[in-house]
KOLTIDREN-369388 format. One record per atom (N, C-alpha, C): x, y, z; residue in one letter; residue number from 1. Coordinates in Angstrom, 2 decimals, padded with zeros to 5 digits. Example, Ala and Ser with C-alpha at 12.3 -4.5 7.8 and 13.67 -1.06 7.14 Angstrom:
2
<rec xx="013.19" yy="-005.69" zz="007.80" resn="A" resi="1"/>
<rec xx="012.30" yy="-004.50" zz="007.80" resn="A" resi="1"/>
<rec xx="013.20" yy="-003.30" zz="007.80" resn="A" resi="1"/>
<rec xx="012.85" yy="-002.25" zz="007.08" resn="S" resi="2"/>
<rec xx="013.67" yy="-001.06" zz="007.14" resn="S" resi="2"/>
<rec xx="012.90" yy="000.03" zz="007.87" resn="S" resi="2"/>
***
This chain:
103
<rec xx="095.95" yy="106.88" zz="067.78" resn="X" resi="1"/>
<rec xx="096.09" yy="108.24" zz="067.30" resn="X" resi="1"/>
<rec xx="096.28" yy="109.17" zz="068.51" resn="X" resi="1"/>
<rec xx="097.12" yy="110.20" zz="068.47" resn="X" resi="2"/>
<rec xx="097.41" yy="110.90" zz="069.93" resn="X" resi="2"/>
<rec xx="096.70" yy="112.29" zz="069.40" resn="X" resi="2"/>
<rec xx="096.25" yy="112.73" zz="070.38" resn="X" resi="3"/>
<rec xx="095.66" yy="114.16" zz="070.75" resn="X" resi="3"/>
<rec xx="095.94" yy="115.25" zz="069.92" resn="X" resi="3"/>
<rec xx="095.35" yy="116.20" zz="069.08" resn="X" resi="4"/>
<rec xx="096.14" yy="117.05" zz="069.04" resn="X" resi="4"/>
<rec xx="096.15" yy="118.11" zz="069.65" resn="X" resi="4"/>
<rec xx="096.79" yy="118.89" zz="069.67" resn="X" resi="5"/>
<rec xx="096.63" yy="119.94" zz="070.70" resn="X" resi="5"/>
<rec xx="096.12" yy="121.10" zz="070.48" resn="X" resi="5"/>
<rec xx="096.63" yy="121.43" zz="068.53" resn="X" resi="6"/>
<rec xx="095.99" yy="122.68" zz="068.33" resn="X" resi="6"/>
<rec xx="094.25" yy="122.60" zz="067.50" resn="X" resi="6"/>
<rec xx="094.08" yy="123.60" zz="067.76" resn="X" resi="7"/>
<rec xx="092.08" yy="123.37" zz="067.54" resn="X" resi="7"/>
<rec xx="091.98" yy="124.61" zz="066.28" resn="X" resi="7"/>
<rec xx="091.28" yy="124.99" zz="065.47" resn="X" resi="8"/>
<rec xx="090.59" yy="125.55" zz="064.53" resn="X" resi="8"/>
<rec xx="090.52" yy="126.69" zz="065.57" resn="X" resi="8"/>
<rec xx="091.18" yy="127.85" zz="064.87" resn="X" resi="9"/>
<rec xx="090.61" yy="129.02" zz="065.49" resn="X" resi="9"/>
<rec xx="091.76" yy="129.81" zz="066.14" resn="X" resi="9"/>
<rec xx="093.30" yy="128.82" zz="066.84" resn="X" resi="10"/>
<rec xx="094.03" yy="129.75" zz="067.44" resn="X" resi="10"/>
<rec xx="095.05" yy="130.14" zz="066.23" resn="X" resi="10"/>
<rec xx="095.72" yy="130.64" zz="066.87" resn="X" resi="11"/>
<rec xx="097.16" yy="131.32" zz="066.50" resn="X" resi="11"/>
<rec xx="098.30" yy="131.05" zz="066.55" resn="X" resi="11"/>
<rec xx="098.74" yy="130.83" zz="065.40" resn="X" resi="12"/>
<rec xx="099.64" yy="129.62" zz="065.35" resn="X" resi="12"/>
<rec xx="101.00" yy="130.38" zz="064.90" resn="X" resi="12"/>
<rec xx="102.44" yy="129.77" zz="064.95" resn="X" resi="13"/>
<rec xx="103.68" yy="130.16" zz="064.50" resn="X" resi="13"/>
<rec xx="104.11" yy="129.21" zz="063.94" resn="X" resi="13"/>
<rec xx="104.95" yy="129.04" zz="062.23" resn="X" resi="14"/>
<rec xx="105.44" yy="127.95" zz="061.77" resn="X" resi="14"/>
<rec xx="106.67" yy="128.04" zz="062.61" resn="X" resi="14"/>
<rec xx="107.44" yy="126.72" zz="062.67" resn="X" resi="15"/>
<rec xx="108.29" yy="126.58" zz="063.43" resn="X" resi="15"/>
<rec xx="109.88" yy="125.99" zz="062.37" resn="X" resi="15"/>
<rec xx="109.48" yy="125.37" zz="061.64" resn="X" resi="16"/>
<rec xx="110.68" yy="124.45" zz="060.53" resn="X" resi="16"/>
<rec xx="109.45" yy="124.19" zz="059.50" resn="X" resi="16"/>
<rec xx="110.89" yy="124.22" zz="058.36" resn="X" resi="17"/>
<rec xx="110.42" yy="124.53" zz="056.79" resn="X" resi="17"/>
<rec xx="110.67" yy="125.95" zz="056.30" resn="X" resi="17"/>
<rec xx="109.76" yy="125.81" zz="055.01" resn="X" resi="18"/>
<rec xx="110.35" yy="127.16" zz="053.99" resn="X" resi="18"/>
<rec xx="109.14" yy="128.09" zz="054.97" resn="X" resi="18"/>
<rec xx="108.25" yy="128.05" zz="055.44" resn="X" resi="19"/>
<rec xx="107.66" yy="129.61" zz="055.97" resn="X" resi="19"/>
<rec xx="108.01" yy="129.28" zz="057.74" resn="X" resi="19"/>
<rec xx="109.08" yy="128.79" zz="057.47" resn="X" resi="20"/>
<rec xx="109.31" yy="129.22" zz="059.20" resn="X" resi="20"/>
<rec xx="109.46" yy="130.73" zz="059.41" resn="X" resi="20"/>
<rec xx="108.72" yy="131.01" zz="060.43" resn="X" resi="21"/>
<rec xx="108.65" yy="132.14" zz="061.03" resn="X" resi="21"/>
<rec xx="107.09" yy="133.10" zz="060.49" resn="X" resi="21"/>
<rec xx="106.76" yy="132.63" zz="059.83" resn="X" resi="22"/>
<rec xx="105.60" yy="133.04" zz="059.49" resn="X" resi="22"/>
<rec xx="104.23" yy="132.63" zz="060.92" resn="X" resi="22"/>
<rec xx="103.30" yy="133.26" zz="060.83" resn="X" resi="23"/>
<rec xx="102.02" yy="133.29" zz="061.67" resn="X" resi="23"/>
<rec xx="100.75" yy="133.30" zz="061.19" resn="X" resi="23"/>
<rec xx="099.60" yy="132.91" zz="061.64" resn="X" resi="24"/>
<rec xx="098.46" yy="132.63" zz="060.89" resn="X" resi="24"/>
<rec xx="097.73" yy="131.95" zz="061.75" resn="X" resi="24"/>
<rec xx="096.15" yy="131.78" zz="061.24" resn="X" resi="25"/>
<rec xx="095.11" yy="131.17" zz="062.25" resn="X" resi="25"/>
<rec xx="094.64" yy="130.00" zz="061.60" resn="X" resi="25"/>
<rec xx="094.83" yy="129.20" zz="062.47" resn="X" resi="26"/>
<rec xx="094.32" yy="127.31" zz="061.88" resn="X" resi="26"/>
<rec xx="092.98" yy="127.58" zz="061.36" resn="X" resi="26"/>
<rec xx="092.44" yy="127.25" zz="060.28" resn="X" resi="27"/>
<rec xx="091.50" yy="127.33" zz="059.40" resn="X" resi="27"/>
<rec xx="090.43" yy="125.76" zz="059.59" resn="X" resi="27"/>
<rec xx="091.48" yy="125.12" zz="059.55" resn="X" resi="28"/>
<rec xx="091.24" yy="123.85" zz="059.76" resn="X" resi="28"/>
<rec xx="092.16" yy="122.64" zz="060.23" resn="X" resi="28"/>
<rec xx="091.36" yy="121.75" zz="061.25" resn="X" resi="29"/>
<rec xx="093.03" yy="121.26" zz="060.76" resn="X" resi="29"/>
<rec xx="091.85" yy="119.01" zz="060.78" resn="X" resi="29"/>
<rec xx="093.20" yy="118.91" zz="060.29" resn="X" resi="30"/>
<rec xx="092.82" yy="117.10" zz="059.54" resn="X" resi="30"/>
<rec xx="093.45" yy="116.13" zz="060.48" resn="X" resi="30"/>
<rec xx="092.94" yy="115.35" zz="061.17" resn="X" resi="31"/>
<rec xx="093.12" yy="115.10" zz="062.02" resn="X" resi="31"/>
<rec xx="093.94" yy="113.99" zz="061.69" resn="X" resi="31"/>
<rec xx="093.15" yy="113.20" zz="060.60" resn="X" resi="32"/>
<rec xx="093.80" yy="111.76" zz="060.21" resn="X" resi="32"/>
<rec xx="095.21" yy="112.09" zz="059.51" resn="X" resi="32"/>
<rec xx="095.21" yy="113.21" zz="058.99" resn="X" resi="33"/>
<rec xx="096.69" yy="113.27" zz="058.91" resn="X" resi="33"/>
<rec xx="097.40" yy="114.14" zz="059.34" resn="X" resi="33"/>
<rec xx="097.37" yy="114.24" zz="060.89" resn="X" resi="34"/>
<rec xx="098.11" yy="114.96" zz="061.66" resn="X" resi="34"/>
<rec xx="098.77" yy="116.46" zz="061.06" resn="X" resi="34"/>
<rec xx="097.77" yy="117.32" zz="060.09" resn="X" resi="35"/>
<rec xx="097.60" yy="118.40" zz="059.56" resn="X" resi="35"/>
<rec xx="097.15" yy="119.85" zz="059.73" resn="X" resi="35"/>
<rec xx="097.66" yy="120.69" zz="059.40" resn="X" resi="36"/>
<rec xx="096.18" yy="121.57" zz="059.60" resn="X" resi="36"/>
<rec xx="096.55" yy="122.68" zz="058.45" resn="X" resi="36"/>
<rec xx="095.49" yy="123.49" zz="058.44" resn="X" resi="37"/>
<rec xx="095.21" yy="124.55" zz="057.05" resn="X" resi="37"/>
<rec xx="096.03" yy="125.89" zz="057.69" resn="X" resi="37"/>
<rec xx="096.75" yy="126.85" zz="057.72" resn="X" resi="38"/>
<rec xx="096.80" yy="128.09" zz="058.27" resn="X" resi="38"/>
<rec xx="096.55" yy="128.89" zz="057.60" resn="X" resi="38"/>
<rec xx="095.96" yy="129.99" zz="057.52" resn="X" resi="39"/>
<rec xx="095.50" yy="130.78" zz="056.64" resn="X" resi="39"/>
<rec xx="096.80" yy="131.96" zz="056.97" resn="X" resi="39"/>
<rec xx="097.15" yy="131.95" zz="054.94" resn="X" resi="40"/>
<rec xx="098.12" yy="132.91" zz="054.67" resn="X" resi="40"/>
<rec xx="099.60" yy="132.11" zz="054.70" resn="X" resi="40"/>
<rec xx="099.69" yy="130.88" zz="054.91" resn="X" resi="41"/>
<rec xx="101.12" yy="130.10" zz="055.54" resn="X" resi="41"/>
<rec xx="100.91" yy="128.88" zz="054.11" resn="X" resi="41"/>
<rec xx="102.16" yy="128.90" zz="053.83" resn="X" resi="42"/>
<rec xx="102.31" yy="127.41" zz="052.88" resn="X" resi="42"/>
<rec xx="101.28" yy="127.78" zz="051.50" resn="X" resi="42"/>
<rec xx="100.96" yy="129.15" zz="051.37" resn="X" resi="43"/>
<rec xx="100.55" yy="129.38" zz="049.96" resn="X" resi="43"/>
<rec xx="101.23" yy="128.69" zz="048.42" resn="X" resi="43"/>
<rec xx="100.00" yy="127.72" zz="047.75" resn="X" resi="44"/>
<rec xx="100.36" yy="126.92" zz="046.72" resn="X" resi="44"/>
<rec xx="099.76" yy="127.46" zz="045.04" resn="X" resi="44"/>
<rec xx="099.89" yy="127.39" zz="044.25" resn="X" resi="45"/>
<rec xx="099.76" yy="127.55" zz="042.87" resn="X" resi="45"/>
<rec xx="098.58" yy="126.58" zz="042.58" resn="X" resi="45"/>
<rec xx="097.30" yy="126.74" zz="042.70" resn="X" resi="46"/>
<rec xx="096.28" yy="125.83" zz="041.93" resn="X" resi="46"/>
<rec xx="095.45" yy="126.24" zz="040.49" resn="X" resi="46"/>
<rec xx="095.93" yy="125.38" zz="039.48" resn="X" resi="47"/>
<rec xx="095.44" yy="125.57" zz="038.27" resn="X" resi="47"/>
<rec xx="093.93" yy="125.25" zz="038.08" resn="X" resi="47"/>
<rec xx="093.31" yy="126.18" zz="037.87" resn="X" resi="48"/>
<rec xx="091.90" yy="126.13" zz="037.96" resn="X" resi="48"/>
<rec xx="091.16" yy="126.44" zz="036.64" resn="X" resi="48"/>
<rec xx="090.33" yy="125.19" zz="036.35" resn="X" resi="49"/>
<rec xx="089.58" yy="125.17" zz="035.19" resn="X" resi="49"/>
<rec xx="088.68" yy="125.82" zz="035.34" resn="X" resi="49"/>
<rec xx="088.22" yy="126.64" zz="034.23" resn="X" resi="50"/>
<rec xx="086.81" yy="127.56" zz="034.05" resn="X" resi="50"/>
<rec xx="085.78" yy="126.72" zz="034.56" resn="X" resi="50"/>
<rec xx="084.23" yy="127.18" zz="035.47" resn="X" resi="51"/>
<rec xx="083.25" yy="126.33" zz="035.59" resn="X" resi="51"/>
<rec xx="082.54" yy="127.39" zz="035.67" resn="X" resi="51"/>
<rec xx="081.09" yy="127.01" zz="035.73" resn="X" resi="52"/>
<rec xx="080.34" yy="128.00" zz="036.17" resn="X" resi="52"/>
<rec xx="080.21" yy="128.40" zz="036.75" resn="X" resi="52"/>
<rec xx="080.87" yy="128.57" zz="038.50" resn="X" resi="53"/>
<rec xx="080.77" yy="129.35" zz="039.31" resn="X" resi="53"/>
<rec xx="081.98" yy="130.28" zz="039.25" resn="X" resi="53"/>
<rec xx="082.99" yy="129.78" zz="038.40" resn="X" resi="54"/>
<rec xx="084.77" yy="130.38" zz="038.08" resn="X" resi="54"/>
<rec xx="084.62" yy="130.65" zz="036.79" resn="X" resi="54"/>
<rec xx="084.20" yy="131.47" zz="036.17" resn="X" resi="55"/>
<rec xx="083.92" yy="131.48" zz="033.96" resn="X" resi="55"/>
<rec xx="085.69" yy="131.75" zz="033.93" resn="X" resi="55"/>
<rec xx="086.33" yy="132.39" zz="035.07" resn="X" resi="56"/>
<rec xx="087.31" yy="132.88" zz="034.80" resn="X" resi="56"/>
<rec xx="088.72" yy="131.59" zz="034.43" resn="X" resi="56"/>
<rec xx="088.79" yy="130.97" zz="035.73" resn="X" resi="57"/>
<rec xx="089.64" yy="130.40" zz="035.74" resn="X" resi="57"/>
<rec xx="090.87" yy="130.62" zz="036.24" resn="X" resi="57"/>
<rec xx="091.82" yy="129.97" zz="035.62" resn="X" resi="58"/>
<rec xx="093.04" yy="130.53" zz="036.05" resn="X" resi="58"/>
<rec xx="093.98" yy="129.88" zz="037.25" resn="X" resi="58"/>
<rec xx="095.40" yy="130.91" zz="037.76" resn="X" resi="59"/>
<rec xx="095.67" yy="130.10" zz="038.26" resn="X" resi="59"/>
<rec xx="095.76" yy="130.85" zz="039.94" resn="X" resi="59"/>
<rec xx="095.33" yy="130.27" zz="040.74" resn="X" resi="60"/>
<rec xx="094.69" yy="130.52" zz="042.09" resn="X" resi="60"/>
<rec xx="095.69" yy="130.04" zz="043.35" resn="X" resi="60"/>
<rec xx="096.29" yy="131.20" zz="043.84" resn="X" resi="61"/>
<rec xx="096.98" yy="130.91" zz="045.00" resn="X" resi="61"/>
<rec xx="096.27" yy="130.48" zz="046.04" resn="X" resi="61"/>
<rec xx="096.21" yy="129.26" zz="047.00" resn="X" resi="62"/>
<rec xx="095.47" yy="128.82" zz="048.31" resn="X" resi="62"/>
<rec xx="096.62" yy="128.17" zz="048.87" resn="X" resi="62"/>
<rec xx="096.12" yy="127.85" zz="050.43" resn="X" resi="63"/>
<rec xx="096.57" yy="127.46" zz="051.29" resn="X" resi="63"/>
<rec xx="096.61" yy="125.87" zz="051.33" resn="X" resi="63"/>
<rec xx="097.52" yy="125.75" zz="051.38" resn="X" resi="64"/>
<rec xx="097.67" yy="123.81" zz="051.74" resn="X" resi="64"/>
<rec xx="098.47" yy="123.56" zz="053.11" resn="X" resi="64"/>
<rec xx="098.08" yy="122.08" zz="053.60" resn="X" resi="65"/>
<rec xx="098.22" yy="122.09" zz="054.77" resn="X" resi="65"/>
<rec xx="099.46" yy="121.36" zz="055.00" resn="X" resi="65"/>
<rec xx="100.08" yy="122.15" zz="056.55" resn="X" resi="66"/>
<rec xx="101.28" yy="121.99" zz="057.04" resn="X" resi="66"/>
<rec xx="101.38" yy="120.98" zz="057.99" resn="X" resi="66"/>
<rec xx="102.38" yy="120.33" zz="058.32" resn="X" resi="67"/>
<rec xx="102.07" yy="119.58" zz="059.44" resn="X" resi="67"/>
<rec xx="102.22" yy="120.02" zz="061.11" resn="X" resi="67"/>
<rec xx="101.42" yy="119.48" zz="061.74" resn="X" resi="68"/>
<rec xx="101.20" yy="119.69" zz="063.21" resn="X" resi="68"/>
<rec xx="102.64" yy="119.88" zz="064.15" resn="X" resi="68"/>
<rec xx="103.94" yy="119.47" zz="063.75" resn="X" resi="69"/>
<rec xx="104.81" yy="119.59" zz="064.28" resn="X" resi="69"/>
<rec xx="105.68" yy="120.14" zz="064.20" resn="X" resi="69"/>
<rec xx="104.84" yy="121.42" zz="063.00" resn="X" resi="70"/>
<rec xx="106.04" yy="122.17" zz="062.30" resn="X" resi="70"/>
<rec xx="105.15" yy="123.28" zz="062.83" resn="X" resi="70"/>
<rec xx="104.46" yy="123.51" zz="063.74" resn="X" resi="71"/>
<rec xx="103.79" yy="124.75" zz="064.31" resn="X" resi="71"/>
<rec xx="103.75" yy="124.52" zz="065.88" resn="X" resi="71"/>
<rec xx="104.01" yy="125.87" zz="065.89" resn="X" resi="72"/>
<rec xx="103.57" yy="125.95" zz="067.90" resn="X" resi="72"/>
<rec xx="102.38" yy="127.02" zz="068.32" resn="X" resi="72"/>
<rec xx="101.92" yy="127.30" zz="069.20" resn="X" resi="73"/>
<rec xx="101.09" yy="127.86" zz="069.63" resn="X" resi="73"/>
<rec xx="101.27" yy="129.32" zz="070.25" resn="X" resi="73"/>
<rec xx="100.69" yy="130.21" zz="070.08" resn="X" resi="74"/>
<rec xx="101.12" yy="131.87" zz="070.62" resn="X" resi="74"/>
<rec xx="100.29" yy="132.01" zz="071.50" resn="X" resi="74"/>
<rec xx="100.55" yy="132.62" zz="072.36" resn="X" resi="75"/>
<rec xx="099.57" yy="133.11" zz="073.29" resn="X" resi="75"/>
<rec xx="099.21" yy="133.92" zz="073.10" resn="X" resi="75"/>
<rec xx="098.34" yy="134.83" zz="074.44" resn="X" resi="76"/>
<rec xx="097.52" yy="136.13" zz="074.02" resn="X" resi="76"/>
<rec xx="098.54" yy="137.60" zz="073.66" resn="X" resi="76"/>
<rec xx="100.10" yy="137.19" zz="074.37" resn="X" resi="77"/>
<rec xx="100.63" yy="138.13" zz="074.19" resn="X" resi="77"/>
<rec xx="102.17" yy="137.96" zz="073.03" resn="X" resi="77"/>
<rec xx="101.39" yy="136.73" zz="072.30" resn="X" resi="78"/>
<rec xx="102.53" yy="136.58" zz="071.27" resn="X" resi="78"/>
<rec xx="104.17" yy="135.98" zz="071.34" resn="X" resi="78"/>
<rec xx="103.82" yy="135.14" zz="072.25" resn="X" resi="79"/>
<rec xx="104.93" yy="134.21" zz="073.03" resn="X" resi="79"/>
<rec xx="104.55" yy="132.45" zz="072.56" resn="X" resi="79"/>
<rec xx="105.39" yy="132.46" zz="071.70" resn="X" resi="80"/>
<rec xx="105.26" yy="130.45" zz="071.41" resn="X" resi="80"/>
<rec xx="105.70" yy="130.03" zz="072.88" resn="X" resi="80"/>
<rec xx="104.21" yy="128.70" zz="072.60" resn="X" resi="81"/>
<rec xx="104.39" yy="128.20" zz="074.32" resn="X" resi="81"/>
<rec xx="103.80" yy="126.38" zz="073.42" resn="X" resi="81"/>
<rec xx="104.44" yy="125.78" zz="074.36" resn="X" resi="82"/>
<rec xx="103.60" yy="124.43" zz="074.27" resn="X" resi="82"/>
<rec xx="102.28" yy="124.26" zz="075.12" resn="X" resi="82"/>
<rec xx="101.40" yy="123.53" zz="074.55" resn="X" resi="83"/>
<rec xx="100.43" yy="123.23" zz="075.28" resn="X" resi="83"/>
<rec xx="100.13" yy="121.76" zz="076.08" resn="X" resi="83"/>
<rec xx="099.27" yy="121.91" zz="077.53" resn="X" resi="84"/>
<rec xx="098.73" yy="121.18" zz="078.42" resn="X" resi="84"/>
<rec xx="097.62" yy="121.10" zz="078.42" resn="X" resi="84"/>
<rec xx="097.41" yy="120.14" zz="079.23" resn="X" resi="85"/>
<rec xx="095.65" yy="119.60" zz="079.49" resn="X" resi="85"/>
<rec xx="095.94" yy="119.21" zz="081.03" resn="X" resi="85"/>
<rec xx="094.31" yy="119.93" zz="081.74" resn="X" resi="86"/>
<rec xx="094.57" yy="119.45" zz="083.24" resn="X" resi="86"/>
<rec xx="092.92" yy="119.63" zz="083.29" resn="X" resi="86"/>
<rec xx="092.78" yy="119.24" zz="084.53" resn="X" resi="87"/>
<rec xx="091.33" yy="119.34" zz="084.95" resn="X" resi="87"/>
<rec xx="091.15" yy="120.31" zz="086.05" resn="X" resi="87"/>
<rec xx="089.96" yy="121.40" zz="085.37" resn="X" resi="88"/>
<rec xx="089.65" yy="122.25" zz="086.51" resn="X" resi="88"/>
<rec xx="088.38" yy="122.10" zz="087.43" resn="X" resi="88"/>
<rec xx="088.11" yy="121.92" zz="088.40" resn="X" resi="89"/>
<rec xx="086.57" yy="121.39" zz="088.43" resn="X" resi="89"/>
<rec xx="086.06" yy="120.30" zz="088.35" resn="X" resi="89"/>
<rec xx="084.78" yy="120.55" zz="086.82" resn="X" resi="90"/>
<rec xx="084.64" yy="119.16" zz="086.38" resn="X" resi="90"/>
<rec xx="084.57" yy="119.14" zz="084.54" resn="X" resi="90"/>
<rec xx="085.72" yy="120.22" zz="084.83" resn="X" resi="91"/>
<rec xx="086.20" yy="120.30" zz="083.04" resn="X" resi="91"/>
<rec xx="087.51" yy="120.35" zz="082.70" resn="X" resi="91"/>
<rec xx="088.18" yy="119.64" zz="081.67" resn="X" resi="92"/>
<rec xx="089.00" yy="119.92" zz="081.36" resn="X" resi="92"/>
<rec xx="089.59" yy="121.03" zz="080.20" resn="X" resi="92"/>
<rec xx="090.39" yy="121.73" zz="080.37" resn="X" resi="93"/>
<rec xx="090.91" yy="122.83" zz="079.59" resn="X" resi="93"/>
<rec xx="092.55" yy="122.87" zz="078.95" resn="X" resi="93"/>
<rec xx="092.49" yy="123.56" zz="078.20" resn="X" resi="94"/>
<rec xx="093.74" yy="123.20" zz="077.81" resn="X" resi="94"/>
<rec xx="094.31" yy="124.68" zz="078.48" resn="X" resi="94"/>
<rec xx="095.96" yy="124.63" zz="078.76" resn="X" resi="95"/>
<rec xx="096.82" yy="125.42" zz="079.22" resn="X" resi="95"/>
<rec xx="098.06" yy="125.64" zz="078.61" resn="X" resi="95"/>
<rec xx="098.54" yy="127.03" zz="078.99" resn="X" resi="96"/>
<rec xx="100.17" yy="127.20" zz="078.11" resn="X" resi="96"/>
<rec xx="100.92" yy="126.81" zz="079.28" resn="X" resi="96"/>
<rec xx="101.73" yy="125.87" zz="078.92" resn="X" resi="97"/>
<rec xx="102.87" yy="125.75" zz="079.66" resn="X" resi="97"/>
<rec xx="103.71" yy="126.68" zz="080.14" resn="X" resi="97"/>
<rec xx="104.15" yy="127.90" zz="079.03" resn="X" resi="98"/>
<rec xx="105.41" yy="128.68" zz="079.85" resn="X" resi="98"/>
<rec xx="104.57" yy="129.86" zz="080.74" resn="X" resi="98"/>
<rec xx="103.37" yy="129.81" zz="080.40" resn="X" resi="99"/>
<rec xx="102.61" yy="131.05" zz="081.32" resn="X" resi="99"/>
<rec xx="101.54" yy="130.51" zz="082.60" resn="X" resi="99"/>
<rec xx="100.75" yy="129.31" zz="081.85" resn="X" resi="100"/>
<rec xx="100.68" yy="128.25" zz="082.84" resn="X" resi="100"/>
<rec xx="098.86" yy="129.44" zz="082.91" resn="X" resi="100"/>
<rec xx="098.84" yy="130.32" zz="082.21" resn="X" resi="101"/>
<rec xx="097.40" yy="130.62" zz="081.87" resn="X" resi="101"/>
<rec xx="096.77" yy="129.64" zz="080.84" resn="X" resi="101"/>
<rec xx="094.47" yy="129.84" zz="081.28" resn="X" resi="102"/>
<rec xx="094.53" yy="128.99" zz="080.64" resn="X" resi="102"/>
<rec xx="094.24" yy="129.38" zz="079.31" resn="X" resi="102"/>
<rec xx="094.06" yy="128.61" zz="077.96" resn="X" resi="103"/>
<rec xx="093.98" yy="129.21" zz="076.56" resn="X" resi="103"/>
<rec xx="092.39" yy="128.86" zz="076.55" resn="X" resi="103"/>
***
């Protein structure tokens, strides 16, 4: 299984597919299937049965997950960059390639 690069929490850009060009923050992402959640990106139609915590029901727009290679990474100033790994010290960190700051 190879690395992934993006983590829960950054800021992401779809890259290919129907919300290319869209932006959003990894919610989650699934590792075993090279996935992740973006919140606000790849919004789906879920039919939802009444329960007791839902009396309502209905049918419920959420997020389903995109794949890892159909997103790139933004930096702090909103520039898609690929990401690196190097060692600083006696830690490793991850880095943007086209700015070469670290994330």
């Amino acid at each position: 299984m190879t690395k992934l690069k993006i983590k829960s929490g950054d800021t992401v850009k779809v890259i290919a597919g129907d919300n290319k060009g869209q932006q959003g923050t990894v919610q989650k992402v699934l590792k075993d299937k090279n996935k992740a959640i973006v919140e606000g990106v790849n919004l789906v139609s879920k039919h939802q049965k009444p329960s007791a915590a839902n009396p309502q029901g209905g049918i419920v727009k959420q997020e389903a997950a995109i794949h890892i290679s159909n997103l790139t990474l933004l930096t702090s100033n909103g520039d898609a960059t690929r990401v690196g790994y190097r060692v600083e010290g006696d830690k490793k960190v991850r880095f943007s390639k086209k700015s070469n700051e670290v994330i």
